[in-house]
Backbone of each chain as ProteinMPNN parsed JSONL, in Angstrom:
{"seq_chain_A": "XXXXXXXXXXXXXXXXXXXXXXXXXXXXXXXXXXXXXXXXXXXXXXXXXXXXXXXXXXXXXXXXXXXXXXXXXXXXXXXXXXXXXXXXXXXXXXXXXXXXXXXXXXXXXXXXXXXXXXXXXX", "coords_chain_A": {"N_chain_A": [[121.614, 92.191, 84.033], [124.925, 93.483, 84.638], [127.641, 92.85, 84.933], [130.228, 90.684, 85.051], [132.28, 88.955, 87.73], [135.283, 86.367, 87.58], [136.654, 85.279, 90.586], [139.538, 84.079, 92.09], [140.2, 82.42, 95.281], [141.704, 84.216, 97.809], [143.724, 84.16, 101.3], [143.032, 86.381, 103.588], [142.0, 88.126, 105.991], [142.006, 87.505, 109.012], [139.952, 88.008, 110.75], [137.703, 86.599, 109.394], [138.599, 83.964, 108.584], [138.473, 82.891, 111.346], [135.419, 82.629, 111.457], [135.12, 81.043, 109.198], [136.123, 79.094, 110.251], [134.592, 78.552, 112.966], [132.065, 78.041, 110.904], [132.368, 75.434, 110.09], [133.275, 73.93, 112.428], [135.553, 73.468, 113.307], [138.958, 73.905, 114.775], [139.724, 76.78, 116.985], [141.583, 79.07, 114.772], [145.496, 78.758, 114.561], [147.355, 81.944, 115.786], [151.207, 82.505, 114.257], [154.222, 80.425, 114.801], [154.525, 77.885, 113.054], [154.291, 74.261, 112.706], [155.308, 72.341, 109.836], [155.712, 68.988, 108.028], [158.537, 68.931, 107.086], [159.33, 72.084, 107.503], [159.055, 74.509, 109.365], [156.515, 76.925, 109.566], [155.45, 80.346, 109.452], [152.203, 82.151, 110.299], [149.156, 81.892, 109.964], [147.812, 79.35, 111.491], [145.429, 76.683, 110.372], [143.545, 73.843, 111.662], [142.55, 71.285, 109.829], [139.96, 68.796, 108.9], [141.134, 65.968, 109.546], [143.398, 65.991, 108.485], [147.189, 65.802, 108.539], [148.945, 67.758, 109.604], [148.626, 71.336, 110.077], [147.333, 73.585, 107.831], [148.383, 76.942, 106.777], [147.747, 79.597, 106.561], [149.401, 83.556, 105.701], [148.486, 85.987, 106.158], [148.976, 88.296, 105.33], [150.404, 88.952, 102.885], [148.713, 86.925, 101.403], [149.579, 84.147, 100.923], [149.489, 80.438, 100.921], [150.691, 77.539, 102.945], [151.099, 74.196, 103.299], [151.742, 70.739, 103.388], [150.609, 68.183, 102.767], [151.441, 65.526, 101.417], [150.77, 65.172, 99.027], [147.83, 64.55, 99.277], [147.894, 61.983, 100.658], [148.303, 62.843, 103.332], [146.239, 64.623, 104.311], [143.116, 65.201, 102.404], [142.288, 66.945, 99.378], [140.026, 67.979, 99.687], [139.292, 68.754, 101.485], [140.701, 70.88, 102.34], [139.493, 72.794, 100.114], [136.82, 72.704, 100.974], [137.727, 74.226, 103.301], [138.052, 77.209, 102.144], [135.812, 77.728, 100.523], [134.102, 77.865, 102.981], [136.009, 80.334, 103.91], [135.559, 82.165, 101.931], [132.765, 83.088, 101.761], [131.943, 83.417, 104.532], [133.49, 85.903, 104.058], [132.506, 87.201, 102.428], [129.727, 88.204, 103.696], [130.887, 89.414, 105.962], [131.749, 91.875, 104.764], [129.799, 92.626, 103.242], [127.706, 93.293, 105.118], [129.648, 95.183, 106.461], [129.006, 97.03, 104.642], [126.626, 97.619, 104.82], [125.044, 96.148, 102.995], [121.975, 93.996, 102.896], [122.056, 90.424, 103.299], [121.351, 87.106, 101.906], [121.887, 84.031, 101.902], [122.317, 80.606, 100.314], [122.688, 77.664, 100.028], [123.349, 75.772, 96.815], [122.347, 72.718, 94.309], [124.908, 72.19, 93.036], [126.163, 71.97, 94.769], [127.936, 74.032, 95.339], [128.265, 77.821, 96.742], [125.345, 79.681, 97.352], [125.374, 83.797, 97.902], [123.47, 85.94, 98.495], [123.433, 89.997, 97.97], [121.867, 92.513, 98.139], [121.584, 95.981, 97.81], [121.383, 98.858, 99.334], [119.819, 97.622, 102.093], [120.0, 96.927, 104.82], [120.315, 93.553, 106.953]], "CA_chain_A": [[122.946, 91.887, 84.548], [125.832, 94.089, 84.044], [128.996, 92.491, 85.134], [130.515, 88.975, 86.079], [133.59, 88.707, 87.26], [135.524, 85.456, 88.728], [137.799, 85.642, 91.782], [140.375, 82.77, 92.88], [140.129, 82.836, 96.996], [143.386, 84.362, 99.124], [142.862, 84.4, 102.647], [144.134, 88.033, 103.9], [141.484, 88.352, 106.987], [141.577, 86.628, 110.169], [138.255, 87.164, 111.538], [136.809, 85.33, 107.918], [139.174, 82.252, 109.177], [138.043, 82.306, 112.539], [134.11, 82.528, 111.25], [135.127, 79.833, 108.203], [136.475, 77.632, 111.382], [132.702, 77.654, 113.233], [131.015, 77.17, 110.451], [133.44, 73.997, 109.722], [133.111, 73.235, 113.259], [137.009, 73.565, 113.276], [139.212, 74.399, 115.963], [139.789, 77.992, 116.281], [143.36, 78.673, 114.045], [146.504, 79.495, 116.145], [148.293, 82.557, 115.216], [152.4, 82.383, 115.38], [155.217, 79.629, 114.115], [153.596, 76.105, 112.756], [155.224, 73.156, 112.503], [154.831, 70.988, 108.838], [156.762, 68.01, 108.156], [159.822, 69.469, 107.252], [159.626, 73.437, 107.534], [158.468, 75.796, 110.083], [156.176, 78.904, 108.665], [154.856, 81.408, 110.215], [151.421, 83.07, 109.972], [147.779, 81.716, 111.105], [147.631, 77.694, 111.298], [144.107, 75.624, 110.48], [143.835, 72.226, 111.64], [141.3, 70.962, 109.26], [139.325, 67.406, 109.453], [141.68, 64.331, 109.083], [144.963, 66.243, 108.238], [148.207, 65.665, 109.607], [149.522, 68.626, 109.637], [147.488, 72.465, 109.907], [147.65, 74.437, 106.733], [148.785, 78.294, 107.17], [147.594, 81.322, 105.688], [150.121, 84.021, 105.321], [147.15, 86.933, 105.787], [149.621, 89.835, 104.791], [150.761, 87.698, 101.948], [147.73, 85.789, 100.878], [150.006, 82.985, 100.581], [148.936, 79.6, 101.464], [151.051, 76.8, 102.827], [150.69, 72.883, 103.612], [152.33, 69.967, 103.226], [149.663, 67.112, 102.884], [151.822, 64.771, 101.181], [149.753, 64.499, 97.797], [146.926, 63.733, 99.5], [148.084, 60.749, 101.515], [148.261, 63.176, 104.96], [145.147, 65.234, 103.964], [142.248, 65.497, 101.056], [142.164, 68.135, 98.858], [138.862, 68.546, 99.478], [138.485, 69.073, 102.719], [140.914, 72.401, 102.202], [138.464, 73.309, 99.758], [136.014, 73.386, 101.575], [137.46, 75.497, 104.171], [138.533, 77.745, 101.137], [134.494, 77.929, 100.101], [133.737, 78.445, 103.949], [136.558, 81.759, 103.991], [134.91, 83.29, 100.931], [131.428, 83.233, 101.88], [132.255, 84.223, 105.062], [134.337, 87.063, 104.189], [131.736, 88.049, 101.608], [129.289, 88.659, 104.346], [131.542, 90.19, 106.766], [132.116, 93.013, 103.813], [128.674, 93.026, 102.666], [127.337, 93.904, 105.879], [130.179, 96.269, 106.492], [128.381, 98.384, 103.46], [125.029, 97.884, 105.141], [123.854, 95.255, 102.386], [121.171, 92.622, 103.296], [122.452, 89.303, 102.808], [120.563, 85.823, 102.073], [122.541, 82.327, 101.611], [121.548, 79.557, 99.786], [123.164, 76.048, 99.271], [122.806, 75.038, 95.72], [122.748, 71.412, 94.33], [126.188, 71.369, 92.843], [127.43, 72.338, 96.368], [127.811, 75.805, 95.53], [126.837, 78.57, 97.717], [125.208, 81.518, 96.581], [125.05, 84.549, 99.011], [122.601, 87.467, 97.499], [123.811, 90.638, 98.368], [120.556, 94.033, 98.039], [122.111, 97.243, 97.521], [119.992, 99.205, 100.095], [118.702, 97.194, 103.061], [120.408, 95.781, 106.115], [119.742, 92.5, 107.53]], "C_chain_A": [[123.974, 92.785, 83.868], [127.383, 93.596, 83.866], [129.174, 91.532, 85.818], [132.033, 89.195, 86.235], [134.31, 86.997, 88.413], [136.948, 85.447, 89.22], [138.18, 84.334, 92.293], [140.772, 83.428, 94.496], [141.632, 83.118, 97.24], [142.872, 84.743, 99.833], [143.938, 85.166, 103.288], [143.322, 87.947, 105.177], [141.127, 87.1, 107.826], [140.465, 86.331, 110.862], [137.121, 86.176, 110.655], [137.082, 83.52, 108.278], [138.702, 81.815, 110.696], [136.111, 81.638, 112.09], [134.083, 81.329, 110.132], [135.5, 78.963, 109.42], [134.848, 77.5, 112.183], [132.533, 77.151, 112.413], [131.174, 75.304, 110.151], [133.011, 72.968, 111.183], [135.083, 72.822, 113.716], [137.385, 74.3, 114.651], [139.355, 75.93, 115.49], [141.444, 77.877, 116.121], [144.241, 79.356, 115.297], [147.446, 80.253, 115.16], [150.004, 82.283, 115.807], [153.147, 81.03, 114.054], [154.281, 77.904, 114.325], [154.698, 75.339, 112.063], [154.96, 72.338, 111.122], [155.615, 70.23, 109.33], [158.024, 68.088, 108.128], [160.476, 71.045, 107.465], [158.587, 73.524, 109.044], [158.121, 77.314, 109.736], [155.464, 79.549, 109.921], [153.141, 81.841, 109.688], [149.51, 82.201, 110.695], [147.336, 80.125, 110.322], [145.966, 76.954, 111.62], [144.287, 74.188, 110.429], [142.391, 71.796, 110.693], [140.96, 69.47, 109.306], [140.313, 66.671, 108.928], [142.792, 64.713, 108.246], [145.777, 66.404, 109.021], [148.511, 66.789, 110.362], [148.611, 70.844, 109.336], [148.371, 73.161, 108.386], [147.51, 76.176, 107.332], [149.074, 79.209, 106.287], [148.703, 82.471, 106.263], [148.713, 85.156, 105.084], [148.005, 88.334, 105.023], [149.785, 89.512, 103.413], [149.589, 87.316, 100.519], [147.721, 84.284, 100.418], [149.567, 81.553, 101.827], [150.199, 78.111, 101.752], [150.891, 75.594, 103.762], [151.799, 71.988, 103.179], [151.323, 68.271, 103.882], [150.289, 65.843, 101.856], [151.354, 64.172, 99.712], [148.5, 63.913, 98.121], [147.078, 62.929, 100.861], [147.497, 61.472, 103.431], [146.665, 64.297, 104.939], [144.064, 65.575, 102.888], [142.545, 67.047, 100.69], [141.219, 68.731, 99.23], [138.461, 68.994, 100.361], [139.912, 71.14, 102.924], [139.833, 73.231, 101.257], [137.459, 73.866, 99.998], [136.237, 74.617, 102.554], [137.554, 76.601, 103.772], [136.54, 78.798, 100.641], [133.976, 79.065, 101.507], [134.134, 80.294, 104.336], [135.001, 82.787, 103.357], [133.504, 83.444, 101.345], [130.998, 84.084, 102.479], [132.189, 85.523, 105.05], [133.764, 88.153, 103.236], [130.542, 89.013, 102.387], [129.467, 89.54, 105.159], [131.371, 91.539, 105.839], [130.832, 93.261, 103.294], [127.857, 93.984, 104.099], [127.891, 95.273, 106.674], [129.585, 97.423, 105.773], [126.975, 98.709, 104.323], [123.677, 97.626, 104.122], [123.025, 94.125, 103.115], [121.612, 91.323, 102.543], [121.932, 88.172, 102.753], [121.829, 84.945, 101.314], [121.74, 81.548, 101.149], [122.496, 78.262, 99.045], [122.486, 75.855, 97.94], [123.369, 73.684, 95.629], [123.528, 70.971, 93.835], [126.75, 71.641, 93.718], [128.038, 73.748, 96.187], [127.165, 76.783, 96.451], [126.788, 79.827, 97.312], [124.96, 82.351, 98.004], [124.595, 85.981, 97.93], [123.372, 88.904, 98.389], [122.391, 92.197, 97.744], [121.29, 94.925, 98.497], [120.892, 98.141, 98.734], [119.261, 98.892, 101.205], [119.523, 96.368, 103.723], [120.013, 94.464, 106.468], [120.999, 91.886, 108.843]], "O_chain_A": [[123.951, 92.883, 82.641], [128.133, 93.873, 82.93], [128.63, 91.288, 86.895], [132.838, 89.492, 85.352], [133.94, 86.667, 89.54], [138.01, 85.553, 88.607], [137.385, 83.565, 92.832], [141.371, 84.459, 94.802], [142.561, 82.376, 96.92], [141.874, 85.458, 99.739], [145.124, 84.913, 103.5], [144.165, 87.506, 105.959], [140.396, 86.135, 107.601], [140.011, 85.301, 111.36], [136.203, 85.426, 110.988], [136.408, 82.49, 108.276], [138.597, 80.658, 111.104], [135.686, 80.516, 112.365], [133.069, 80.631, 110.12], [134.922, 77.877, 109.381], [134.091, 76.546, 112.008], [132.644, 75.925, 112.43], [130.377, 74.37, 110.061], [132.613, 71.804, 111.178], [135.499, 71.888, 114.401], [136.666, 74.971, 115.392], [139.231, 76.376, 114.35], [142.272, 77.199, 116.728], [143.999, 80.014, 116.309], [148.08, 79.795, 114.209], [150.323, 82.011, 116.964], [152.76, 80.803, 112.908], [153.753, 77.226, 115.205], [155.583, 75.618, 111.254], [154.179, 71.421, 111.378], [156.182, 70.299, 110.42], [158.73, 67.485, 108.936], [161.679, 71.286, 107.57], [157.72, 72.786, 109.511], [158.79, 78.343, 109.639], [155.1, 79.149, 111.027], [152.992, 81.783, 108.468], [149.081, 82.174, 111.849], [146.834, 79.832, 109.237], [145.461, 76.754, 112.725], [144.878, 73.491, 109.604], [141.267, 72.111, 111.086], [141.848, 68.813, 109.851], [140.396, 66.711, 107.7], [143.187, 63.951, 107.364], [145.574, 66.971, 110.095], [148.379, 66.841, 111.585], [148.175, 71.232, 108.253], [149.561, 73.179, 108.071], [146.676, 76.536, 108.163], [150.027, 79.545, 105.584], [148.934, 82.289, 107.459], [148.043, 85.159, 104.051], [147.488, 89.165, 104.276], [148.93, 90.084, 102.736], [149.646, 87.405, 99.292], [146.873, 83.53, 99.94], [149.406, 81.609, 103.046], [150.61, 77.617, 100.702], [150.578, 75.819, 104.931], [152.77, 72.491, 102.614], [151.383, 67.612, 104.92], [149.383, 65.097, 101.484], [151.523, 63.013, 99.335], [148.036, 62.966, 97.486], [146.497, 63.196, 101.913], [146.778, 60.981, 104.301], [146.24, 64.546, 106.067], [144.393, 66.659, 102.407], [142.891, 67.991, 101.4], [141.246, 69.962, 99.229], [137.409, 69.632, 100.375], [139.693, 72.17, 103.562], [139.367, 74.283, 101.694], [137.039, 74.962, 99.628], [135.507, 75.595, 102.717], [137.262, 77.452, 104.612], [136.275, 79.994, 100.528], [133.651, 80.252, 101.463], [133.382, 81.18, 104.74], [134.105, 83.504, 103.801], [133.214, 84.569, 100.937], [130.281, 85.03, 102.152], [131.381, 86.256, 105.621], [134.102, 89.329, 103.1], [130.305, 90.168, 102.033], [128.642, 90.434, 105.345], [130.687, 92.382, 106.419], [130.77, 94.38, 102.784], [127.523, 95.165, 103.998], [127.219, 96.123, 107.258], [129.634, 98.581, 106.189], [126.422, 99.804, 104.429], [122.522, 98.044, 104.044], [123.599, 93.402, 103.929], [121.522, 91.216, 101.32], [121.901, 87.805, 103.928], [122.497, 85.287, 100.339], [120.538, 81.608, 101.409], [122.83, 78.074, 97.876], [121.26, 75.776, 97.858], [124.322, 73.265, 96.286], [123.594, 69.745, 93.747], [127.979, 71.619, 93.656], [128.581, 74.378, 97.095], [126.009, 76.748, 96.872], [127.606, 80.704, 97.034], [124.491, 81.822, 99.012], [125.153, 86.654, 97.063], [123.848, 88.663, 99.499], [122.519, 92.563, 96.576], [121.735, 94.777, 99.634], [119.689, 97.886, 98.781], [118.253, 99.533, 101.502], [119.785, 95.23, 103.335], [118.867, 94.345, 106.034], [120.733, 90.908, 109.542]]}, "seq_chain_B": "XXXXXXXXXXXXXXXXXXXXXXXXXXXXXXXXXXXXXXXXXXXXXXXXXXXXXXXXXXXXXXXX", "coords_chain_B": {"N_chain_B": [[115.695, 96.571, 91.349], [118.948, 96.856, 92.693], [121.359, 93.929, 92.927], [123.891, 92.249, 94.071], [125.234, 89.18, 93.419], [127.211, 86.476, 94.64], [128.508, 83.797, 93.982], [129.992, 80.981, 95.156], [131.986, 78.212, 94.528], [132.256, 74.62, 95.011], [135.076, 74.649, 95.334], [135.73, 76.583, 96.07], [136.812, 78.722, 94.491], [135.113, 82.163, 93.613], [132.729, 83.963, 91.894], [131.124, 86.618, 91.113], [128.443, 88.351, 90.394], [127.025, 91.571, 89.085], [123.663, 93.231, 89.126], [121.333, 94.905, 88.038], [122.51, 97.571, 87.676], [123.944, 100.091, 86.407], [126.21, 101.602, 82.867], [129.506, 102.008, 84.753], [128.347, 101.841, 87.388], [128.453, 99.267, 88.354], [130.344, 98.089, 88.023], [132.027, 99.502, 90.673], [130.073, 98.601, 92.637], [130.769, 96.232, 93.337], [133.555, 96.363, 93.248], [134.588, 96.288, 96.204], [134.984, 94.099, 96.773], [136.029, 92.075, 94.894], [138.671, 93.632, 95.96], [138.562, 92.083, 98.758], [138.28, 89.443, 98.274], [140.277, 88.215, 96.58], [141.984, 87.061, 94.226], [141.571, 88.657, 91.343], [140.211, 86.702, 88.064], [139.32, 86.7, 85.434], [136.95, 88.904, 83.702], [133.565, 90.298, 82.862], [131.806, 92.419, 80.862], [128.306, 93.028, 80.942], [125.739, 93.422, 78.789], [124.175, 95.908, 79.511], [125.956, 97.305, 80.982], [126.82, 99.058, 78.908], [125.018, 100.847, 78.365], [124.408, 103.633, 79.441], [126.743, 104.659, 78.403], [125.91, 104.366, 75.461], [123.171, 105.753, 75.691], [124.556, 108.705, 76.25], [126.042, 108.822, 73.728], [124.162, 108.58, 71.7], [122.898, 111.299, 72.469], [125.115, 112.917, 72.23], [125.035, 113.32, 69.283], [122.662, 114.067, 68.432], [122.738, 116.776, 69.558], [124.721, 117.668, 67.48]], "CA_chain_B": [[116.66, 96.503, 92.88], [120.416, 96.227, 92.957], [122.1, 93.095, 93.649], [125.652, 91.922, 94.237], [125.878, 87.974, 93.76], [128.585, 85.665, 94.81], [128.747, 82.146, 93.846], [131.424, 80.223, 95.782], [132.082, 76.848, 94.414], [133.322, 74.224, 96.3], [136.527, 74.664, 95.379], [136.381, 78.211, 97.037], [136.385, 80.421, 93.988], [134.192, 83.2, 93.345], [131.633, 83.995, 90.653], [131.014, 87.659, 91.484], [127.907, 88.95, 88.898], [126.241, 92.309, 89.422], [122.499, 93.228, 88.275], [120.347, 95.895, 87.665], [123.291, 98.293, 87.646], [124.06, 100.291, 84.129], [127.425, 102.335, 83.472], [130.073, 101.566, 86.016], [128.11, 101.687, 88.529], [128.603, 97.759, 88.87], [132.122, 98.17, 88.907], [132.064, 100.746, 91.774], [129.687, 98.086, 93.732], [131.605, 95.201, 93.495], [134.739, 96.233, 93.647], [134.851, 95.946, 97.889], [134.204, 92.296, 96.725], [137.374, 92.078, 94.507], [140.099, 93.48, 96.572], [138.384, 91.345, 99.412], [138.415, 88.033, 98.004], [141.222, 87.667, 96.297], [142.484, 88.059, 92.82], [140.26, 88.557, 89.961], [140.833, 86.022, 87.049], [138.682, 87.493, 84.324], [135.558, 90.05, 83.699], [132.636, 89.954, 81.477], [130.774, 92.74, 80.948], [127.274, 92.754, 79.94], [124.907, 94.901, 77.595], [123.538, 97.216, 80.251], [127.365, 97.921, 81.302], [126.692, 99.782, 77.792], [123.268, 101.776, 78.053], [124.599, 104.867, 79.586], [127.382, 105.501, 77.21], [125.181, 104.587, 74.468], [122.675, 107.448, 75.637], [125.22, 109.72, 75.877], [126.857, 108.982, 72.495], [123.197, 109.108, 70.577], [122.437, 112.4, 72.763], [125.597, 114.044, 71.53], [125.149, 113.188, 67.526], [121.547, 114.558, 68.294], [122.914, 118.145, 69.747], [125.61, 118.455, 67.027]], "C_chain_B": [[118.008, 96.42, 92.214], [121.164, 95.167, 93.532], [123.164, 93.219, 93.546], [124.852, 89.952, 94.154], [126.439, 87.485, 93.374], [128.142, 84.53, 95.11], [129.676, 81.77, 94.082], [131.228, 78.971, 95.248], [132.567, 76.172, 95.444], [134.709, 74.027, 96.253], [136.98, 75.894, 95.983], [136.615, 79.359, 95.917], [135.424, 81.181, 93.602], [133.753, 83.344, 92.388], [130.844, 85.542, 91.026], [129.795, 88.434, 90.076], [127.239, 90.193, 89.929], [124.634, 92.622, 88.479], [121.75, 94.747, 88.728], [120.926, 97.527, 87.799], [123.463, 98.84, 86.057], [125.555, 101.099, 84.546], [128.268, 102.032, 84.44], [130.083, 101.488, 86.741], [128.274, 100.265, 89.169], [129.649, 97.529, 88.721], [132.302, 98.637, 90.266], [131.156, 99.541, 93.24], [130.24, 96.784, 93.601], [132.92, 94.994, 93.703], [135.524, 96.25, 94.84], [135.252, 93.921, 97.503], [135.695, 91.758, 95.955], [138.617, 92.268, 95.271], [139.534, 92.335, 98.054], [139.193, 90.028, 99.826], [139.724, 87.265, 97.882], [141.73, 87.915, 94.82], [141.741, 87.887, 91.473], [140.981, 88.387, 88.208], [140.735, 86.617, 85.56], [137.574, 88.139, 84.881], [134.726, 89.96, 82.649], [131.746, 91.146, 81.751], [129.536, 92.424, 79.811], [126.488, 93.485, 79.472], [124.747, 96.419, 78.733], [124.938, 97.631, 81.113], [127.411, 99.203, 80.201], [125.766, 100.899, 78.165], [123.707, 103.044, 78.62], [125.344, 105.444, 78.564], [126.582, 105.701, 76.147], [123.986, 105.809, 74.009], [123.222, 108.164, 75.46], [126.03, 109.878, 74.323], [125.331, 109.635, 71.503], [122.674, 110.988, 71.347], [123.517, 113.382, 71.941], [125.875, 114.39, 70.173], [123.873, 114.032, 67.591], [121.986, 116.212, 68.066], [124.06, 118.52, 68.549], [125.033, 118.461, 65.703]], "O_chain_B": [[118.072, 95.86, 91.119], [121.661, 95.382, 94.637], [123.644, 94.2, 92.978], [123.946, 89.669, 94.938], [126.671, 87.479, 92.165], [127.547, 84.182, 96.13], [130.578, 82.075, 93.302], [130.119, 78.513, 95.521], [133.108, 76.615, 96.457], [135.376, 73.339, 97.025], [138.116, 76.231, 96.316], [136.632, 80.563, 96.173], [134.608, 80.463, 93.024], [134.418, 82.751, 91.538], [129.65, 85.34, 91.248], [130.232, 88.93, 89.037], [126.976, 90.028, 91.12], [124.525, 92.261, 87.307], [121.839, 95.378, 89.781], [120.19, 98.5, 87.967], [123.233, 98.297, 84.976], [126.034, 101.28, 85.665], [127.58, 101.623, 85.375], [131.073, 101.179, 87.404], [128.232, 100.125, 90.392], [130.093, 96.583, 89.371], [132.878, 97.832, 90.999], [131.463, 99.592, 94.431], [129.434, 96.164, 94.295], [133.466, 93.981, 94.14], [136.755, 96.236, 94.829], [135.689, 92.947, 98.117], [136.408, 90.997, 96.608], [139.499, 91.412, 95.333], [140.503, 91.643, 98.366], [139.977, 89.632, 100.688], [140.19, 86.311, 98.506], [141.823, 89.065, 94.39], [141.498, 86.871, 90.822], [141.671, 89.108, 87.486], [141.636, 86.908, 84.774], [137.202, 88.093, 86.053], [135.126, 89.561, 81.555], [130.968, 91.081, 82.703], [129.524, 91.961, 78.671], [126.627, 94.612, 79.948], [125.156, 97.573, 78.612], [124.73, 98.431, 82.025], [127.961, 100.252, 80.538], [126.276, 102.019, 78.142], [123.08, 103.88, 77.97], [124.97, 106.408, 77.896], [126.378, 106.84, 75.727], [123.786, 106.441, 72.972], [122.878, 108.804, 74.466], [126.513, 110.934, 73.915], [125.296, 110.677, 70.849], [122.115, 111.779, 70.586], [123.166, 114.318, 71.223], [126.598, 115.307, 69.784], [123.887, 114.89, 66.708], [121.797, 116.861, 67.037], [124.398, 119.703, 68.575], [125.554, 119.123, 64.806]]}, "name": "protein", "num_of_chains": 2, "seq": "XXXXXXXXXXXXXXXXXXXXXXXXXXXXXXXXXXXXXXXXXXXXXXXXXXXXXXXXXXXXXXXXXXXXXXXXXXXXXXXXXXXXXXXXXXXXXXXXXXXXXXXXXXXXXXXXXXXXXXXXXXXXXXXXXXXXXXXXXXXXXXXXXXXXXXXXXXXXXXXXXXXXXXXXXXXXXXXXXXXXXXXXXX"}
C-alpha cells in the first residue's frame, strides 16, 4: 500500500445524481428553482424517501442545501445514504472513464468498497 | 497488480487507498479520484511511497 487518503463527498456531477437516484430507486432530480420551506434555491433538486422537502445540490458550487427541520421533516440518514450512493457512483463513472475494471462489494458495516485494477476494463 | 480502492461509508465519505504503486505514482493514479469526489481531508502516505527515493538516494552516495 502506498497511499490513503480520505475525501468528504460534494456533489459537482449530474449524471452521478441521476445514477445515485436509480440505484436509490429515487425519482429522477429536477434541474432549475426548488422550493424549501422558507427560501427558493436554485440548482438540481432530490426528493429523497420520506422528506418533505427535496434537497439541492449546487453542482458548480458543490454546495448542498435542505431544510429538514432537524430531522423532524427528513432523517439524516436517508441523505446519507444518497451521499454514499453519489460517491460510488461517481467513482465508477471516472474509473471507467480511465478504462479501469471495477468490482463492488457491500461490506458488513454498510460500507461499500468499489476495487478499482489499473489495466483492465470491465 | 495496481489497485485504486474506495471505501464509501455510509455517511458518504471516501477512504481512497492506493496499492502496489511506489514513488508518486499513487498520487498521479488517484488523483482523478480526488478532484472528483470532493475535498480531500487528510493523506497518509505509506512506506513504499518511499522505495524509489530511497533507491535513488543510496544509488547516489554509492556513485559519489
Amino acid at each position: 500500500m502506498s497511499h490513503v487518503m480520505q475525501i468528504k463527498t460534494q456533489v459537482r456531477d449530474a449524471t452521478a445524481v441521476r445514477a445515485g437516484c436509480v440505484r436509490l430507486g429515487l425519482d429522477e432530480p429536477v434541474e432549475g428553482e426548488v422550493k424549501l420551506f422558507s427560501e427558493t434555491v436554485t440548482g438540481l433538486g432530490v426528493r429523497l424517501k420520506d422528506w418533505k422537502y427535496p434537497v439541492v445540490f449546487n453542482t458548480t458550487t458543490g454546495e448542498t442545501k435542505f431544510d429538514n427541520y432537524q430531522g423532524h421533516w427528513g432523517r439524516q440518514s436517508r441523505l446519507d445514504e444518497f451521499l454514499q450512493a453519489y460517491a460510488v457512483e461517481k467513482t465508477k463513472l471516472e474509473a471507467r472513464r480511465k478504462g479501469y475494471s471495477v468490482a463492488e462489494h457491500r461490506l458488513a458495516d454498510g460500507s461499500i468498497k468499489v476495487s478499482l485494477t489499473v489495466g483492465g476494463a470491465s | 497488480m495496481k489497485t485504486v480502492t474506495v471505501i464509501v461509508s455510509p455517511e458518504g465519505a471516501s477512504r481512497v487507498e492506493t496499492n502496489g504503486f511506489t514513488g508518486d505514482q499513487c498520487r498521479q493514479a488517484s488523483a482523478f479520484l480526488e478532484e472528483a469526489l470532493g475535498l480531500k481531508e487528510n493523506e497518509q502516505l505509506k512506506a513504499d511511497f518511499y522505495k524509489t527515493e530511497v533507491r535513488d538516494q543510496q544509488q547516489a552516495r554509492q556513485s559519489s
